[in-house]
N, C-alpha and C positions, 0 to 999 in steps of 0.2 A: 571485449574490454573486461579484464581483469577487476572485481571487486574486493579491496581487502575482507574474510567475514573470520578467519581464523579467530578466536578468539573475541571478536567483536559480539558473535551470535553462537549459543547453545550447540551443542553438536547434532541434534537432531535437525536442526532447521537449515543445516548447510547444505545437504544433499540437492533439497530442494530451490534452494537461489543457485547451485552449481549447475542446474539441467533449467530453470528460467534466465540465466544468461546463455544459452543458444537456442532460444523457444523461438518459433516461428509463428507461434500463436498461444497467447495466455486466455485462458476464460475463467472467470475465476465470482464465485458467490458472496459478500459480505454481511455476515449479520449485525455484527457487531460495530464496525471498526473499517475505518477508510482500508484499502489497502494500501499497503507500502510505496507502490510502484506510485500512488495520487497523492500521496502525502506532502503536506507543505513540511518544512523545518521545522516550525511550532507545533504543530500536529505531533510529527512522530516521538519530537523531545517529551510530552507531555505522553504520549502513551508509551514511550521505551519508557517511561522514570516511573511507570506503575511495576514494571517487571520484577518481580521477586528472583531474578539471578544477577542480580548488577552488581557491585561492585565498585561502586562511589560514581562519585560524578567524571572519573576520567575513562571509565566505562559505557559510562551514558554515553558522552562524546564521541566515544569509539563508534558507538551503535547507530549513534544519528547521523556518522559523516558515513557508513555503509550506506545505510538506508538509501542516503542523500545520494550517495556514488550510483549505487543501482535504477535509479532515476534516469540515470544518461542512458540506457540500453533502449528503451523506446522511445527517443528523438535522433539515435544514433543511426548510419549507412546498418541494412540490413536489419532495422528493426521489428519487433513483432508487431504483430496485431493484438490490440488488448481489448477485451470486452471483458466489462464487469458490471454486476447487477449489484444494486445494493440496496439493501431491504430499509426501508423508511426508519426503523429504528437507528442505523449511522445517521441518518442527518440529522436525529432529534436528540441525540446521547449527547450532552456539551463537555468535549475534552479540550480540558484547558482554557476555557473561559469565552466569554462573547467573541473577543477580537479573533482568537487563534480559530474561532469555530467558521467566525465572517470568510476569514481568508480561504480557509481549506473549503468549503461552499463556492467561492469564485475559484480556486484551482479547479476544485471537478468541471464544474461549468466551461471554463477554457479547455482542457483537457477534453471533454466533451468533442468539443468544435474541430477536432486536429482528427482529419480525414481517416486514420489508421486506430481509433480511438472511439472506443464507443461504449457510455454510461450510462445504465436504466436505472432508475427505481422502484423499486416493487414495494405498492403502498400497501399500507395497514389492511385496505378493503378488498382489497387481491384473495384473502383466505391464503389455504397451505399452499408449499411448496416443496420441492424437490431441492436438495443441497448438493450440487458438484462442482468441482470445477476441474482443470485442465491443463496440463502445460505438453505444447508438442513442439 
């Protein structure tokens, strides 16, 4: 499945959604920030609208219905495997206010649950860690 990102997303960031639309397996680290692939709709609106390359609100739009489109590739025939860690500071960073944060909290958790889908947290008392991730 074809994602519009031409113009929706920076030119450095497209190579990389162009080779995670035929991943057979994504692994991927979070420090900051859900990633895209878990993202609810309010989630991603409130973190594309901090982006210092937007271009009004019909850009935004642009970004969130990507975002939102790229979603469909791991519930689609032929989907990868996604395992993502996300380090205890995404759950506690509040983007976008109580409600937007409730929701995206029950997405991971559902998300979680879907066989080909697998979500850690790596709390505060863990100490260091090693930063990689993956797309094959």
């Amino acid at each position: 499945m074809a994602v519009r990102v031409r113009g929706a997303f920076p030119d450095w960031s497209r190579a990389f959604i162009a080779h995670s639309q035929r991943a057979v397996s994504v692994r991927q680290y979070a420090a900051d920030l859900v990633p895209g692939l878990l993202q609810t709709e309010e989630y991603a609106r409130a973190v594309l609208s901090l982006g210092m390359t937007l271009n009004g609100a019909e850009h935004l739009g642009e970004r969130v219905a990507a975002r939102m489109g790229r979603q469909q590739r791991p519930t689609a025939p032929g989907r990868p495997e996604l395992w993502v860690v996300l380090d205890e500071a995404v759950l506690r960073r509040p983007i976008g206010g109580g409600d937007v944060m409730r929701a995206q909290l029950e997405r991971l958790v559902e998300a979680g649950a879907e066989p080909h889908i697998r979500v850690w947290v790596l709390p505060f008392e863990q100490g260091g860690r090693t930063t990689r991730w993956a797309v094959r």
